[in-house]
Every structure is written in C-alpha cells, then in structure tokens.
C-alpha positions in Angstrom: 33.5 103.1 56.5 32.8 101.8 59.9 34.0 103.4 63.1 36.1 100.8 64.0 38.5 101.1 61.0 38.2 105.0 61.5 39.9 104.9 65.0 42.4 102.2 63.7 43.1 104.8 61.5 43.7 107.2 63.8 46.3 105.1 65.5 48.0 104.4 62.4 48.8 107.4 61.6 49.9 108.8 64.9 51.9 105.5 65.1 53.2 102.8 63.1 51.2 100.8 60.9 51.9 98.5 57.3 48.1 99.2 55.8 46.0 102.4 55.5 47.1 105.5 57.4 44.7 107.8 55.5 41.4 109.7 57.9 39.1 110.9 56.1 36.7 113.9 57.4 33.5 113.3 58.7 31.2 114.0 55.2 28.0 115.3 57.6 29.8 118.3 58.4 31.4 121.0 56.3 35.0 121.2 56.9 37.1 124.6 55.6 40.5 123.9 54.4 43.0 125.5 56.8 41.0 123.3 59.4 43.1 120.8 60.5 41.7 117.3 61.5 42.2 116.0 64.9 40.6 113.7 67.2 41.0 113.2 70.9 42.5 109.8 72.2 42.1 108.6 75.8 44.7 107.1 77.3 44.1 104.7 80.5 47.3 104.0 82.4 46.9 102.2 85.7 43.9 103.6 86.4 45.0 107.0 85.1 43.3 108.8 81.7 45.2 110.7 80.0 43.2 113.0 77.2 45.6 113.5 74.0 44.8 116.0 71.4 46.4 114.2 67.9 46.3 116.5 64.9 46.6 114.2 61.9 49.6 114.0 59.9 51.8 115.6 63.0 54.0 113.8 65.0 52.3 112.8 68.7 55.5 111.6 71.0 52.4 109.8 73.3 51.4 107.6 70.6 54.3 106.7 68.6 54.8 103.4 70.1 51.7 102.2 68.8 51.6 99.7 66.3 48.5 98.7 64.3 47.8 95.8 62.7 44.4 95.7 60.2 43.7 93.9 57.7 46.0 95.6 54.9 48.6 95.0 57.8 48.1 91.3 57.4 48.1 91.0 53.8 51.7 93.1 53.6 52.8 90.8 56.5 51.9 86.8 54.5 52.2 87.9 50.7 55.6 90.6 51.2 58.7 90.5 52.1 59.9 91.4 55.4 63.4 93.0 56.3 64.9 91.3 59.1 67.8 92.6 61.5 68.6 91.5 64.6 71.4 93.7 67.0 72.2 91.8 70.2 72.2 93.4 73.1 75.4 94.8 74.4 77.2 95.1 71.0 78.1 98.7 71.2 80.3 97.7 73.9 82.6 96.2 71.5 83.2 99.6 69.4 83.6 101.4 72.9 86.4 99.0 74.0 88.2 99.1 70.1 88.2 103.1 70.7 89.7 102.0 74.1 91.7 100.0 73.3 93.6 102.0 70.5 94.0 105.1 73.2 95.8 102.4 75.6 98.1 101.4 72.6 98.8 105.1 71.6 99.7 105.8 75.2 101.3 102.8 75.3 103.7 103.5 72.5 104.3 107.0 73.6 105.5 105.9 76.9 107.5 103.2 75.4 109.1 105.5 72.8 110.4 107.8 75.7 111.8 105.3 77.4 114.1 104.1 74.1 115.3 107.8 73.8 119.4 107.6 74.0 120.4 108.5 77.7 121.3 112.3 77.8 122.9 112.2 80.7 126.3 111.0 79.1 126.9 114.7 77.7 127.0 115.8 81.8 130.4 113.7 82.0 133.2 115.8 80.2 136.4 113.9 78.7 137.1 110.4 78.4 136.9 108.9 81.6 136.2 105.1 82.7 132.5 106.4 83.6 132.2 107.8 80.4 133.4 105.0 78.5 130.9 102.8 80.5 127.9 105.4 79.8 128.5 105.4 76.4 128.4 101.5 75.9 125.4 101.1 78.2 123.2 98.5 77.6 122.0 95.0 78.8 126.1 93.3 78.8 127.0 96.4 80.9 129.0 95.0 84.2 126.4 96.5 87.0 128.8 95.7 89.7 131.8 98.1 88.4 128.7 100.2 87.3 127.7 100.4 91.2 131.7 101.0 92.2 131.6 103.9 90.4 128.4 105.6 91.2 129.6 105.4 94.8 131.1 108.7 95.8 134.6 108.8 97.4 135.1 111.1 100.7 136.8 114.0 99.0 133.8 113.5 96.6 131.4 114.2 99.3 133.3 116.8 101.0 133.3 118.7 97.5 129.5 117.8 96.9 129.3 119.2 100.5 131.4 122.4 99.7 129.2 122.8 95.7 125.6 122.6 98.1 127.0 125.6 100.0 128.2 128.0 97.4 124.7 127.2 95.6 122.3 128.4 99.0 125.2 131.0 99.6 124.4 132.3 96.1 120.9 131.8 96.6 120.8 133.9 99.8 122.6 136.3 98.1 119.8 136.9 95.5 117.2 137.1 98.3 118.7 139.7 100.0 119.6 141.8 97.0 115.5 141.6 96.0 114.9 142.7 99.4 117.1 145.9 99.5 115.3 146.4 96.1 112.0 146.4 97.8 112.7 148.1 100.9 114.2 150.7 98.5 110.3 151.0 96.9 108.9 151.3 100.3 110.8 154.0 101.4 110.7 156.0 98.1 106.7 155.3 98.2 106.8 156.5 101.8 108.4 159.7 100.7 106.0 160.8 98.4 
C-alpha cells in the first residue's frame, strides 16, 4: 500500500470519511500489542504548525472536521444512496417563540381570569341600600352617572371619615406607646441586674 493512501487513512479515521478507515502497522518493525498506533499530523495555520499526536481509533477534537474523500469514497458517493436533509437557518427560532408564545397566553389568561372574579367589595356594604342594590347588579347597563352621585361623599360623610381617621392613629398611638413602656420596662430591669 502506498504512502499516500496510508496518510488518507490516517485522516479518515481521525475524521470523517465514506471508504477505508483501517491503518495498518508498519510490517518492517515489530509492534507488541498493548502498543498503540499513532502518527503525528502537522498542522499549518496561517503560517503557524501545529504538531498533533493522533492515536488511532481515539477521538482527536483537532481533526474531526476533516473529511476524506478516496477512491472507495467515490464509489459509495455515484453507485449509493445518499441521505439528504436540509435545516434552514434560523428555524429554532420558531420552537423558541411557540414556548413564548404559550407563557404569554398562560399569563394572559391568568390575568384575565382575575379580572372576571365577582366584585368582593359588595359584602363591605351591609343591608339593602340603593348602593347595594346598584353593586349587586353591576355590569356594562349600570347608570355610571347615579353610580358617580353616589360615590361622592356628603359633608357629614367626610366629617365622620374625618372623625374614623382619628380614632384609628389615636389607637395607633396608643399601641406605640404601650410597646414602649414595655421596653423601657426591659431596660430598666436589665439595668438592675
């Protein structure tokens, strides 16, 4: 076998190839049989070598994107059949934007499904009352005019809205100032001691 197909050969097996990917061992010199064959491929890249040491039938990242094409290759490539595919470019966009796409709609449909919750508000207005009635039947034929009347506050409204906002900081101020006796109660017990 000449040298030629020998370092084809080589190639082949580090990379791709159709035809023969077998090496055989150099029959001038004794080889033992955990020996394992190698050869060392010289790279020139822009001027730059780059020395490789392939050990055949092991993967070699550096020359995997060789392809070889002998005369075995040819044969394979006119007489066989050949599997075709073809991906365009940019096509995993489109499973990226379905995934998308579906998380809008579920947000989507969350938010929409909290907004058709019934209004809980009515249960805040105790009795029967005209507001009441008017809560209750809310909905796109509800009169926003007397629905605006009513949300208006009259002055003795205000004055008692006024009067409620005071009892509440009042009552507020009262809890603050019972938490500080409490601590100034453990401050003067821990300074005691």
């Amino acid at each position: 076998m000449d040298l030629v197909n020998q370092d084809a050969r080589v190639l082949a097996n580090a990379g791709f190839t159709r035809g023969d990917r077998e090496v055989l061992p150099n029959v001038t010199k004794p080889i033992a049989n955990e020996q394992k064959l190698s050869a060392d491929v010289v790279l020139l890249d822009g001027g730059t070598e780059k020395k490789i040491r392939f050990f055949l039938c092991t993967s070699c990242p550096d020359l995997q994107s060789f392809y070889v094409f002998d005369s075995t290759s040819v044969r394979v490539h006119m007489n066989d059949a050949n599997q075709l595919s073809f991906s365009p470019a940019g096509l995993s966009f489109l499973t990226d934007l379905a995934s998308i796409t579906d998380e809008v709609r579920l947000r989507l449909n969350t938010t929409i499904s909290e907004y058709t919750q019934p209004a809980k508000f009515i249960t805040l207005f105790q009795g029967i009352s005209s507001v009441s009635q008017i809560l209750m039947n809310l909905g796109t034929g509800t009169n926003q005019e007397q629905l605006k009347l009513l949300s208006n506050l009259s002055p003795d409204e205000k004055k008692r809205l006024g009067e409620i906002n005071i009892r509440i900081a009042n009552a507020e101020l009262d809890k603050f100032k019972h938490r500080l006796k409490i601590k100034f109660k453990v401050i003067c017990t821990n300074d005691l001691s």
